[in-house]
Backbone as a chain_set.jsonl record, in Angstrom:
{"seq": "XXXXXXXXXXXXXXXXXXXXXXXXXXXXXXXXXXXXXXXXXXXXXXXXXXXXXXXXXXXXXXXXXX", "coords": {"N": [[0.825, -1.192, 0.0], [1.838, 1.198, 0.351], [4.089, 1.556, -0.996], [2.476, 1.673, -3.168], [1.234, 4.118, -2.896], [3.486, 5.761, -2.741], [4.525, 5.889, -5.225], [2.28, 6.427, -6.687], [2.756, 8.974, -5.788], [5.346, 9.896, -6.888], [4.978, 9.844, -9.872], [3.04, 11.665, -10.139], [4.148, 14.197, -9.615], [5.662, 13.861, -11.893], [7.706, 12.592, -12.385], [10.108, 9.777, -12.795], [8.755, 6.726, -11.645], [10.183, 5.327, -9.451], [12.93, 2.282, -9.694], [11.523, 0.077, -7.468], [8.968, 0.189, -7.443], [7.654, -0.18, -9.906], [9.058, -3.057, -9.807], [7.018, -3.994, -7.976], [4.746, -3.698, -8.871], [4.62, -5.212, -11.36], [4.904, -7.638, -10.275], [2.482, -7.759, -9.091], [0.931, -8.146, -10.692], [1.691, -10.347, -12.011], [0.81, -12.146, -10.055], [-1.423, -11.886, -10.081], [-2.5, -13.241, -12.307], [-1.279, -15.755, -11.917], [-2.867, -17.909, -10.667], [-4.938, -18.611, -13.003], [-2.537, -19.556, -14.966], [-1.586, -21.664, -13.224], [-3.872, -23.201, -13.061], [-3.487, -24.154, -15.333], [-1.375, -25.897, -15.474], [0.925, -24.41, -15.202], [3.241, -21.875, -14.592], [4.716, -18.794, -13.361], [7.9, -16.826, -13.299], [9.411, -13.919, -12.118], [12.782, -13.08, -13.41], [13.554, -11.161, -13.419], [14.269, -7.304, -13.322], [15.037, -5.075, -15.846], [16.077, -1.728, -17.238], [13.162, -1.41, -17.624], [12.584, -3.696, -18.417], [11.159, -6.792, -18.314], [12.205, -9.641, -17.27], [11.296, -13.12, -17.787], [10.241, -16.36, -16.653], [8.645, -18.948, -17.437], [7.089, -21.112, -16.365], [6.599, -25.251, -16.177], [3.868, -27.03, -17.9], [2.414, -25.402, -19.304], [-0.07, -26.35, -21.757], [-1.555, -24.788, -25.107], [-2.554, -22.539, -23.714], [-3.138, -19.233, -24.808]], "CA": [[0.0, 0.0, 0.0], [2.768, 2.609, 0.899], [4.991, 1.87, -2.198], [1.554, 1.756, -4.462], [1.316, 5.332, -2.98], [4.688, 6.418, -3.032], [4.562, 5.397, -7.058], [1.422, 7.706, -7.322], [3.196, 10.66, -5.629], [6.21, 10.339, -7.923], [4.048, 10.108, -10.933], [2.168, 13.033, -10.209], [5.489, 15.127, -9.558], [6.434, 13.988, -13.451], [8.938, 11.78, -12.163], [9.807, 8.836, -13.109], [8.798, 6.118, -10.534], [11.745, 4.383, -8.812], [12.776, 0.733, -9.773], [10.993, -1.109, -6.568], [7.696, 0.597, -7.515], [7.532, -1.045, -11.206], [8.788, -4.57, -9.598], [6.12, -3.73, -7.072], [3.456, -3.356, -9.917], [5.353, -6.639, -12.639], [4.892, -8.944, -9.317], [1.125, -7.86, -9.08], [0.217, -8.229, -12.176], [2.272, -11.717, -12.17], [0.188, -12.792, -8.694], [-3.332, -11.687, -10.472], [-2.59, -14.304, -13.781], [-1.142, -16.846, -11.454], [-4.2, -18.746, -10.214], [-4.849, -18.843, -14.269], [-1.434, -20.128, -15.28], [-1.343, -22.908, -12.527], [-5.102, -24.541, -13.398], [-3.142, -25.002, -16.954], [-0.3, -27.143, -15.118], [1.952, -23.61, -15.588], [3.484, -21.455, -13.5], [5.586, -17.786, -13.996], [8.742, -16.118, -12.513], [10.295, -12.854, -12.291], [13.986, -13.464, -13.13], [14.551, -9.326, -13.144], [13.563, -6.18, -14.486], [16.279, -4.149, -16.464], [15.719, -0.82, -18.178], [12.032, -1.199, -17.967], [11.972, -4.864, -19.221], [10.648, -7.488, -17.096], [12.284, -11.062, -17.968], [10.267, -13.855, -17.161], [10.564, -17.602, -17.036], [7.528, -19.561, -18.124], [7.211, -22.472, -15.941], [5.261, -26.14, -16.186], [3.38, -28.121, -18.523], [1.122, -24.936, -19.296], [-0.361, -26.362, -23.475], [-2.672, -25.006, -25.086], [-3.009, -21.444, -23.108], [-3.32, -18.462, -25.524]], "C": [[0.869, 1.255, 0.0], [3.249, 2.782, -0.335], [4.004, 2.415, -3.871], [1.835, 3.716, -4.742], [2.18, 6.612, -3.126], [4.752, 6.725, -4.737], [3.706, 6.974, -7.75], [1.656, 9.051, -6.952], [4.476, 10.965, -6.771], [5.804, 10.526, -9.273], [3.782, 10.892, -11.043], [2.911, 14.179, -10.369], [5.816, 15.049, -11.284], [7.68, 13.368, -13.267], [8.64, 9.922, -12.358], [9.778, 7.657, -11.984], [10.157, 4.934, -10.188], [11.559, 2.859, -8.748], [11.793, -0.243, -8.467], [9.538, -1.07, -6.882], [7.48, -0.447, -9.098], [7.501, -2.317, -10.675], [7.61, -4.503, -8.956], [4.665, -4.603, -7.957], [3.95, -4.92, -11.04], [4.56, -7.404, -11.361], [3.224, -8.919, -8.679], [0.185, -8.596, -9.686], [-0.077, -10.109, -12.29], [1.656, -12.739, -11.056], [-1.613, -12.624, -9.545], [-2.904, -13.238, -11.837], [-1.943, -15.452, -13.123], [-1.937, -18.34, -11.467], [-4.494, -19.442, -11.633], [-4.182, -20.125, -14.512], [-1.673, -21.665, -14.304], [-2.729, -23.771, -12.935], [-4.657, -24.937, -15.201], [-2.067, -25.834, -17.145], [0.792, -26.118, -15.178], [2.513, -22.995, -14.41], [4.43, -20.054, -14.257], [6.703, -16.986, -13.14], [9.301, -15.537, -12.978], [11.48, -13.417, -12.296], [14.467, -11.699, -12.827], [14.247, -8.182, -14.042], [15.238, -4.943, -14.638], [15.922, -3.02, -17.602], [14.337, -0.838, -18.68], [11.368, -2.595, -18.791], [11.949, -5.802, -18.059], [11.12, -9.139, -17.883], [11.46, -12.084, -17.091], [10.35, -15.106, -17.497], [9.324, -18.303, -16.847], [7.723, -20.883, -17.453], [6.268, -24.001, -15.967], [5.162, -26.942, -17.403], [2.042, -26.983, -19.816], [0.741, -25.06, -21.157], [-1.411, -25.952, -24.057], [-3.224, -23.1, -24.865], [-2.756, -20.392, -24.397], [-3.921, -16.828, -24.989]], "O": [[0.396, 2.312, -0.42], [3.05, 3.841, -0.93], [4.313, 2.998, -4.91], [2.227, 4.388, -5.696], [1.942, 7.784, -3.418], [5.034, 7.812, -5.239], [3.985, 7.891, -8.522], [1.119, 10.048, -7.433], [4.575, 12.023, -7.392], [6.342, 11.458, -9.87], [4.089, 11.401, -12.121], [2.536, 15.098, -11.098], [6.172, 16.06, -11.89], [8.647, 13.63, -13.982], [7.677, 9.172, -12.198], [10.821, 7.581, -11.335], [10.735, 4.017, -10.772], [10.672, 2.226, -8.176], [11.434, -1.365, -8.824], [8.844, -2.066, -6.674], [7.057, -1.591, -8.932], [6.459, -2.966, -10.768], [6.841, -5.225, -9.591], [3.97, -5.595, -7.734], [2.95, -5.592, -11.291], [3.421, -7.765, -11.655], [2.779, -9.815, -7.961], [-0.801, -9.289, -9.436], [-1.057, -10.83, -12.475], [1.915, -13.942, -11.092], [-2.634, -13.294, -9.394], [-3.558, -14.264, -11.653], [-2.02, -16.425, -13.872], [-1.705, -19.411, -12.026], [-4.377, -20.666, -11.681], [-4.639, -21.265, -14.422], [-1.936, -22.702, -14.912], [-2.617, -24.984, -13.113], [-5.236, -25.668, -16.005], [-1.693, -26.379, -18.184], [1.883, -26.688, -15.22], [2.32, -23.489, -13.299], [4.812, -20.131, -15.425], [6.225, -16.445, -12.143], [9.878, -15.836, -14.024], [11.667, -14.262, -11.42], [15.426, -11.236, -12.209], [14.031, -8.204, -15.253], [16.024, -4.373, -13.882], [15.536, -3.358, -18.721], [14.08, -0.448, -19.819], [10.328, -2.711, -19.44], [12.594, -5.635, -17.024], [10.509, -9.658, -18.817], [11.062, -11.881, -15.944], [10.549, -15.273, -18.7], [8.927, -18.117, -15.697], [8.482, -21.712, -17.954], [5.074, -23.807, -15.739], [6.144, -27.478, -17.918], [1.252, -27.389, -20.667], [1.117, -24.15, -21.895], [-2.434, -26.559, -23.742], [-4.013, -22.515, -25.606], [-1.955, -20.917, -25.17], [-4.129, -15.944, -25.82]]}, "num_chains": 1, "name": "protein.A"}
């Protein structure tokens, strides 16, 4: 909750929000499509976010998903 709001004060300033706030927001995102991913035998992990790119390792069995 703090960092969500920290994010939306630097935003608002016109600044650009500070790396923990983005992972913050990638590892949300990546917890909401979870539940998904796993009833398709899958699974997903952050390996690291660099310059605004989020790598990601695709885990499982998941066939089929689209």
């Amino acid at each position: 909750m703090h960092d969500e709001l920290a994010a939306l004060l630097v935003s608002r300033a016109g600044l650009d929000p500070p790396a923990w706030a983005l992972e913050a927001r990638v590892r949300g995102a990546l917890e909401s499509v979870r539940p998904f991913m796993e009833r398709h035998g899958g699974d997903v992990e952050l390996l690291g976010l660099e310059g605004g790119v989020a790598r990601l390792r695709l885990l499982g069995t998941c066939n089929g998903c689209k």
